[in-house]
FIKOL-551431 format. One record per residue: residue number from 1; residue in three letters; chain; x, y negated, z negated of N, C-alpha, C in turn. Coordinates in steps of 0.001 Angstrom, whole numbers, plus 500000, padded with zeros to 6 digits. Layout:
{NUM,ALA,A,{X,Y,Z},{X,Y,Z},{X,Y,Z}} ...
//
This chain:
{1,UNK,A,{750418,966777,786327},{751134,965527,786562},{752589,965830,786896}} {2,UNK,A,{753178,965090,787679},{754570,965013,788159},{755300,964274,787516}} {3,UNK,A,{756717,965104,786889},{757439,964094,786051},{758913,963632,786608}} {4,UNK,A,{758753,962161,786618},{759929,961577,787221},{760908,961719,786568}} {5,UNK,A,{762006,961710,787718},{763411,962309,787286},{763986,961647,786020}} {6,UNK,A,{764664,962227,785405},{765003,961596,784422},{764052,961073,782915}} {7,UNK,A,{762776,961526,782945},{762006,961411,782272},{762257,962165,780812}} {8,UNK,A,{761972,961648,779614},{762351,962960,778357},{763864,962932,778395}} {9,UNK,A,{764872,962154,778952},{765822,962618,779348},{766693,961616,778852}} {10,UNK,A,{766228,960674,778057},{767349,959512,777552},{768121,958679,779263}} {11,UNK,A,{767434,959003,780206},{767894,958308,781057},{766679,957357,781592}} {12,UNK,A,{767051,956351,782073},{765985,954876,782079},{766126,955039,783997}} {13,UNK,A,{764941,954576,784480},{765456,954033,786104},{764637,952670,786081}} {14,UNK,A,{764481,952538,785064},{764414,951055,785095},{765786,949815,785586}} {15,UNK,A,{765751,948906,786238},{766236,947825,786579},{766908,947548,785334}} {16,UNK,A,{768312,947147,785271},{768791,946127,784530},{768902,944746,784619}} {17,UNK,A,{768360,944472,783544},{768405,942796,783473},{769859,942354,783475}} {18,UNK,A,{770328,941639,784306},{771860,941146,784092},{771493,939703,783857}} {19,UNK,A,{772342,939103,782651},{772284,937777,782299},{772583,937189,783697}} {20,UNK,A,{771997,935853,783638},{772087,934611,784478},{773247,934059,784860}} {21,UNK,A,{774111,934115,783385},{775813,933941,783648},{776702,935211,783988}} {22,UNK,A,{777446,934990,784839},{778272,935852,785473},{779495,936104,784595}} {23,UNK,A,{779629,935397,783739},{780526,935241,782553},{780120,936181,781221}} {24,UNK,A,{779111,936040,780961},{778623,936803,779929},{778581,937932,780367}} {25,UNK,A,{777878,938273,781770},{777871,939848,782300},{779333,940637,782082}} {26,UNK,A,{780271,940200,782645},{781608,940370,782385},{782284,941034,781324}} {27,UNK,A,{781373,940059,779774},{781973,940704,778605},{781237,941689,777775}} {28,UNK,A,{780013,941388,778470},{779207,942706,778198},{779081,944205,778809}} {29,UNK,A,{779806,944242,779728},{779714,945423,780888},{781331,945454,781375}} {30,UNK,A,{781260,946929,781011},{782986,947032,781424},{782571,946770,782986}} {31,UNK,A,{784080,946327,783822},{783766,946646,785232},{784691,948015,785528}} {32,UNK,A,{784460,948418,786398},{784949,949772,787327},{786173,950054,786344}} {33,UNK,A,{787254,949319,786671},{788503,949405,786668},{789129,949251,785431}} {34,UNK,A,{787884,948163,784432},{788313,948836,783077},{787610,950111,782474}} {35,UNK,A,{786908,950652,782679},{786105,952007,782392},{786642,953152,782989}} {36,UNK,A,{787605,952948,784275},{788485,953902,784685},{789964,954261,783472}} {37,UNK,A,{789960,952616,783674},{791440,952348,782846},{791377,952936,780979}} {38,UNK,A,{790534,952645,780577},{789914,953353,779318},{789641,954846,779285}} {39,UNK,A,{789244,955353,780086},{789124,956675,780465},{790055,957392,780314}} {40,UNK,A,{791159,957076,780821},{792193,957641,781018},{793247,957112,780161}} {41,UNK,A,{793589,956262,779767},{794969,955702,778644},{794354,955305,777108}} {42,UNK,A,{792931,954934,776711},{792537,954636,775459},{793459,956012,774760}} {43,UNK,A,{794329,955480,773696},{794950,956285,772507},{794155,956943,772110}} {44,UNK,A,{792549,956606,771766},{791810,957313,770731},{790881,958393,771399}} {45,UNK,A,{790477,958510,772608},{789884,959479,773140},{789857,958902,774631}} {46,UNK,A,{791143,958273,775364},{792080,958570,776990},{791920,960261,777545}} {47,UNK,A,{791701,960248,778612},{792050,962003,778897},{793468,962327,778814}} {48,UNK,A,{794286,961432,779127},{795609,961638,779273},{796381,960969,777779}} {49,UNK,A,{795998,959822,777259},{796731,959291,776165},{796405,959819,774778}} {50,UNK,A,{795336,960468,774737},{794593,960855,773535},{795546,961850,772948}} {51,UNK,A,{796207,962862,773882},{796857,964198,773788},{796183,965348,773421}} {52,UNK,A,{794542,964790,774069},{793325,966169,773838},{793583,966970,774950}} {53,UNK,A,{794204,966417,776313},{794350,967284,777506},{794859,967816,777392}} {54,UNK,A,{794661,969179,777751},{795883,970104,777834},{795571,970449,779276}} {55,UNK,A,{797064,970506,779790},{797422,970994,781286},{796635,972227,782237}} {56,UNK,A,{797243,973117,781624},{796835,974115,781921},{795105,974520,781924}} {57,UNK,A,{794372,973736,780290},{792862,974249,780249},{792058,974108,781267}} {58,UNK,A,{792582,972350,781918},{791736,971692,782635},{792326,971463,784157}} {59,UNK,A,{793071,972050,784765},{793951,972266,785860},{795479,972372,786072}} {60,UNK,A,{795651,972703,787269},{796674,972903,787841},{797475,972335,788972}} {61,UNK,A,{798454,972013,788772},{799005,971496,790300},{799620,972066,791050}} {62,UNK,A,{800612,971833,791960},{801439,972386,792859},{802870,972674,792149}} {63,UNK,A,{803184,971627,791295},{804457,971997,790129},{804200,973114,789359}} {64,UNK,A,{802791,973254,788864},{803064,974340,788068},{802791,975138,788625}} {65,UNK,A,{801625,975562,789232},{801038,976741,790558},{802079,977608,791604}} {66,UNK,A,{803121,976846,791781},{804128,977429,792859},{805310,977030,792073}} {67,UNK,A,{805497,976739,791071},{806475,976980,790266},{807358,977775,790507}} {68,UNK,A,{808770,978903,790253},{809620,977471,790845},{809915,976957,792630}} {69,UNK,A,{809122,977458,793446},{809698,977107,794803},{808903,975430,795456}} {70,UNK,A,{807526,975206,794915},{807560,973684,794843},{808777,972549,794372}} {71,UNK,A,{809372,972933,793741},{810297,972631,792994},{811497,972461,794298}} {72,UNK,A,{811786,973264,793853},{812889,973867,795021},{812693,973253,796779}} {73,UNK,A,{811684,972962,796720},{811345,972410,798254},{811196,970814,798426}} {74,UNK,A,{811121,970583,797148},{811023,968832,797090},{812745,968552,796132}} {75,UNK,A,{813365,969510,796064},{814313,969589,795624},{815409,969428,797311}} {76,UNK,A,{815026,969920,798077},{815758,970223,799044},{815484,968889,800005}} {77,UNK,A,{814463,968302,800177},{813749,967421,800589},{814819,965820,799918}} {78,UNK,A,{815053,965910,798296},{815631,964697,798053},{817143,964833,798433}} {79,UNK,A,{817533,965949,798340},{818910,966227,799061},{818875,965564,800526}} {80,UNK,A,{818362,965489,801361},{818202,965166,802420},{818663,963321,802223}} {81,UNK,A,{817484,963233,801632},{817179,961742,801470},{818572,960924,800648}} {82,UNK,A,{818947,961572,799653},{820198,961254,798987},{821505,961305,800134}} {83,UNK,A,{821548,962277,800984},{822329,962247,802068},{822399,961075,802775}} {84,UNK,A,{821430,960860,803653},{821053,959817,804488},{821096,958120,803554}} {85,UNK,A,{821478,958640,802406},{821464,956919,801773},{822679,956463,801832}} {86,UNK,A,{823830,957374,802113},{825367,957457,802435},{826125,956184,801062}} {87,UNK,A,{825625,957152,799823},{825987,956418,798497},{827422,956654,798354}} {88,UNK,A,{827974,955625,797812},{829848,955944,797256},{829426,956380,796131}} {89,UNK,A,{830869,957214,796281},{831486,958091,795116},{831348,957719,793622}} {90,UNK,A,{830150,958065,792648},{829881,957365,791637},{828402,956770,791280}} {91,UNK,A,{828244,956430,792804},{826747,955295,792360},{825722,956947,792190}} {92,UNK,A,{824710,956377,791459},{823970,957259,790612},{822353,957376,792076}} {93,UNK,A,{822014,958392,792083},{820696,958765,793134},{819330,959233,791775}} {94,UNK,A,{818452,958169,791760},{817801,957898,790529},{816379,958666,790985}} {95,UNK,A,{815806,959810,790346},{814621,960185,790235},{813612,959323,789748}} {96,UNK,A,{812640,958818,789314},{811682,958149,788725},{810578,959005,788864}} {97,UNK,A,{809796,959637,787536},{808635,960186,787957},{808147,959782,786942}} {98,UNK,A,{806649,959085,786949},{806083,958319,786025},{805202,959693,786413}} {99,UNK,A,{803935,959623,785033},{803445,960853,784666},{803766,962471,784979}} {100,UNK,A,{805276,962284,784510},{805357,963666,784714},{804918,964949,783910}} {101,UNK,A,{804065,964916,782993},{803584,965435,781803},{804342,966533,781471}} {102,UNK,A,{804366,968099,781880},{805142,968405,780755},{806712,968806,782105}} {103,UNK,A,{806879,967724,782315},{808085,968095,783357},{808527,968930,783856}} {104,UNK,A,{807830,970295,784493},{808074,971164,785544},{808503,970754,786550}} {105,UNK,A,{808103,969556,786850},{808911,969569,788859},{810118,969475,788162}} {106,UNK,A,{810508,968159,787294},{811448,967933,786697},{812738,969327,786483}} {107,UNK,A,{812060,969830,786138},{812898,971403,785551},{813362,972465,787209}} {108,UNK,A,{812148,972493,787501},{812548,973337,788729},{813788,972459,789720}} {109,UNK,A,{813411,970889,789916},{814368,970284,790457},{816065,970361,790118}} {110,UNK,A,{815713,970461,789040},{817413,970295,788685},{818098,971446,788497}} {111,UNK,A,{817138,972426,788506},{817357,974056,787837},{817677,974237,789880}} {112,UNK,A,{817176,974008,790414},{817601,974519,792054},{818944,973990,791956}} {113,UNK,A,{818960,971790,791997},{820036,971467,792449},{821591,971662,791580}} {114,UNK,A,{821227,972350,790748},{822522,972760,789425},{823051,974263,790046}} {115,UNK,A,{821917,975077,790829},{822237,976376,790864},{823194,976273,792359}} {116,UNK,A,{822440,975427,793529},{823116,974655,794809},{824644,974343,794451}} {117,UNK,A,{824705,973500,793528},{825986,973172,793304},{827080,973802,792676}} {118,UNK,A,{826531,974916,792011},{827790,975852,792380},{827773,976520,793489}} {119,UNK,A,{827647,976458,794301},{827850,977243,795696},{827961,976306,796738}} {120,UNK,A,{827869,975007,796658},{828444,974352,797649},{828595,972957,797359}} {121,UNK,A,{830117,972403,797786},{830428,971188,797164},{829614,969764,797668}} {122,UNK,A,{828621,969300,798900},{828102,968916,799184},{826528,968699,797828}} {123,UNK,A,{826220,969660,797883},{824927,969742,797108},{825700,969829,795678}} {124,UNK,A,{827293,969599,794774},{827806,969651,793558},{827931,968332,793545}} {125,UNK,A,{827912,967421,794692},{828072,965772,794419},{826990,965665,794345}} {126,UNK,A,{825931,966251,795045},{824536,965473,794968},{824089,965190,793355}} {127,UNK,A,{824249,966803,793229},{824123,967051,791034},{824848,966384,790369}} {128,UNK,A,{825681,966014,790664},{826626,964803,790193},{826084,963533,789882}} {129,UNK,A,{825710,962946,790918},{824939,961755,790866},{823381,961498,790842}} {130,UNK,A,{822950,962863,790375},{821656,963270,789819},{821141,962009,788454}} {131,UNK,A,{820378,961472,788258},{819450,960516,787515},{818110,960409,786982}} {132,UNK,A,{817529,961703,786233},{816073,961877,786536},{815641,961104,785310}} {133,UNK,A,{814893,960294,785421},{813824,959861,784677},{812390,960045,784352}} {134,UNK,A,{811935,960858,783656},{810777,961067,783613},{809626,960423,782437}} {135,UNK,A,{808708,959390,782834},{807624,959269,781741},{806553,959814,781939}} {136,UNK,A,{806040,959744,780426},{803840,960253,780706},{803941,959488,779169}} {137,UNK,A,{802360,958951,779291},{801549,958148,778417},{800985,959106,777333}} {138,UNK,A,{801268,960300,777759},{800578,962090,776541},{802117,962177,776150}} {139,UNK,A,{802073,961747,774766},{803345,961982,774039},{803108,963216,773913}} {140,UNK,A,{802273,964531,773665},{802477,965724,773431},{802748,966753,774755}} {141,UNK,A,{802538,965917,775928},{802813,966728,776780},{804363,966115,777144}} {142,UNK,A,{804904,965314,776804},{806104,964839,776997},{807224,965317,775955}} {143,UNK,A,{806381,966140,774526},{807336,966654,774208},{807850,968341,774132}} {144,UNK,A,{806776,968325,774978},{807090,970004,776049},{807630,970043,776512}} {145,UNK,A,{808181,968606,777718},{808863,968606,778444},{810220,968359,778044}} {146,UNK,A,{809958,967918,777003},{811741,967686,776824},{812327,969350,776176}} {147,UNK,A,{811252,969972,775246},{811215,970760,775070},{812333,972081,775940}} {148,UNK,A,{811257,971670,777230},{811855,972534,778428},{812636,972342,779308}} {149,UNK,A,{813619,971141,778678},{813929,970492,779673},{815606,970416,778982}} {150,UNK,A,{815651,970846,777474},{816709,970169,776936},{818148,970050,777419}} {151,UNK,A,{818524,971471,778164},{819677,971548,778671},{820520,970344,779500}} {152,UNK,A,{819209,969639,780341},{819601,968687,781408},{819383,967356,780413}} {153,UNK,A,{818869,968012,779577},{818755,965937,779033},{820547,966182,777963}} {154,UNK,A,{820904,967344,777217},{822452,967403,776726},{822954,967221,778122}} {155,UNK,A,{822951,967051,779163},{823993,967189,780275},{823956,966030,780625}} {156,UNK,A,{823182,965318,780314},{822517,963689,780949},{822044,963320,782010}} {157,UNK,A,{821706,964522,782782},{820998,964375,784256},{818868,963852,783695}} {158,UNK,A,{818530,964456,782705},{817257,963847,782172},{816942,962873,781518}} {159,UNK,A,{816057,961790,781469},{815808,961338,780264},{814682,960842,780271}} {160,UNK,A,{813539,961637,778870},{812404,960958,778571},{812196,959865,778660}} {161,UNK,A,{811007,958984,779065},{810573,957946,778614},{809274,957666,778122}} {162,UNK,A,{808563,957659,777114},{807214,957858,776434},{806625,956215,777118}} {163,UNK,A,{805200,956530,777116},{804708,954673,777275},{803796,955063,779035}} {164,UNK,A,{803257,954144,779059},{802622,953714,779716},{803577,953504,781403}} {165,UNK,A,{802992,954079,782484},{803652,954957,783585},{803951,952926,784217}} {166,UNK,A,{803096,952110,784317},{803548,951020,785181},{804423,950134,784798}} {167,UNK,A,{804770,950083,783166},{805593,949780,782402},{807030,950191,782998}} {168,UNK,A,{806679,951482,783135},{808079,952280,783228},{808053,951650,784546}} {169,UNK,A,{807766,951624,785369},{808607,951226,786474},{808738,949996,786902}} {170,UNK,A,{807928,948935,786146},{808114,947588,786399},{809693,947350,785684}} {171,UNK,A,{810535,948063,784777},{811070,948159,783993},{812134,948104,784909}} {172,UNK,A,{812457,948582,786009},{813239,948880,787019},{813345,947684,788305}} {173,UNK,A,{812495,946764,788028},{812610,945929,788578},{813555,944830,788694}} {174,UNK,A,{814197,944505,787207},{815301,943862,786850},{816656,944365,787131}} {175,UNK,A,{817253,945405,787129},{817740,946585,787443},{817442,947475,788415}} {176,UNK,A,{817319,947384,789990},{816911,947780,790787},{817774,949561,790712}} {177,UNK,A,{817686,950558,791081},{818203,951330,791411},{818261,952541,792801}} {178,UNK,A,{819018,953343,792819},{819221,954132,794593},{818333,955010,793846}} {179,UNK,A,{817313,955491,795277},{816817,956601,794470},{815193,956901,795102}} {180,UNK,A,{814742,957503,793629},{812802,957875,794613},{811910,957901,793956}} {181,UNK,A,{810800,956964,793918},{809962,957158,793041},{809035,958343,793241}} {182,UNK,A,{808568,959466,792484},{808261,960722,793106},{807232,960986,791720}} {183,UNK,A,{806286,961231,792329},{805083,961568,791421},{803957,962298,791745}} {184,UNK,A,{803391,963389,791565},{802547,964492,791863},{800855,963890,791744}} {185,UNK,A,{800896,963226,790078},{799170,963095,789544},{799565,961392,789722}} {186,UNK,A,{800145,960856,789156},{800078,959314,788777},{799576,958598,790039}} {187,UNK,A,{799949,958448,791484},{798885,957862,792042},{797382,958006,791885}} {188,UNK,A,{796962,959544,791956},{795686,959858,791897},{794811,959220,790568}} {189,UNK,A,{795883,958783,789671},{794987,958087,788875},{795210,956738,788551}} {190,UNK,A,{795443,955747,789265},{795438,954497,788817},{793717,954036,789165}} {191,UNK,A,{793759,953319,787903},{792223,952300,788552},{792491,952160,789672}} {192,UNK,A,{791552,951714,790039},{791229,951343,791964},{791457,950214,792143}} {193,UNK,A,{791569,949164,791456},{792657,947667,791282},{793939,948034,791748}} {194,UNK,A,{794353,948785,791258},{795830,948904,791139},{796508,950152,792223}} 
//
């Protein structure tokens, strides 16, 4: 005899009955976007909020992988962009990186544009009016980053923000600021709503 897939297997290919009301289905069945959204931010077992992920076990990016010249190249890249915004003397050029987990771009960025600015007064205003903000929803990977980060957060060019990444930037809405929202993973993971 031939055994169908999934057979012995705790898996059903049977049809689901979905209630009659479209209402009840609703509260019985996550949809997409909350089962994404749970996945990833539930406190108690989130991949990212839980603080079971660790970086490194389960991948790698381009911040940490090419460490420090990724850095250094999107470093050179906001120089550009800070140029071309032709800011007065004072107004602040604002980083925003929502999930930055344990803040490597963060580090390599400022570690280039700090080293730039002693060697040339162009790129010493840019560091000047440097503003980085960085959140992630993994308080333990956020406190690596400050960890590694401390020099620039005593200098006041850094500053943590723990919480939930859309928070943080709806937050900025009242308070508009010059600047870039710049983020490596956080698009790749919003529900598909959002």
């Amino acid at each position: 005899t031939q055994q169908r897939y999934g057979e012995g297997r705790g898996i059903s290919l049977e049809p689901i009955a979905l209630p009659e009301e479209p209402e009840s289905a609703v509260k019985k069945y996550f949809s997409v976007e909350s089962w994404v959204r749970e996945a990833l931010t539930h406190p108690d077992w989130g991949f990212y909020a839980s603080g079971k992920m660790q970086y490194h076990k389960y991948y790698s990016t381009f911040p940490e992988s090419l460490s420090p010249f990724y850095g250094r190249m999107v470093a050179q890249h906001l120089f550009s962009m800070w140029k071309s915004m032709n800011l007065k003397a004072g107004e602040r050029f604002s980083i925003l990186e929502p999930a930055a987990g344990e803040m490597s771009l963060a580090r390599d960025i400022l570690t280039f544009a700090r080293e730039r600015a002693g060697q040339d007064e162009e790129w010493n205003r840019f560091y000047s009016a440097l503003d980085y903000r960085a959140n992630d929803l993994n308080a333990n990977a956020l406190a690596v980053g400050v960890q590694k980060n401390q020099e620039f957060e005593k200098e006041g060019k850094l500053f943590a923000v723990p919480g939930d990444a859309l928070s943080f930037l709806k937050s900025f809405e009242a308070a508009p600021v010059n600047g870039v929202v710049l983020s490596n993973e956080f698009f790749d993971n919003l529900p598909p709503h959002q």
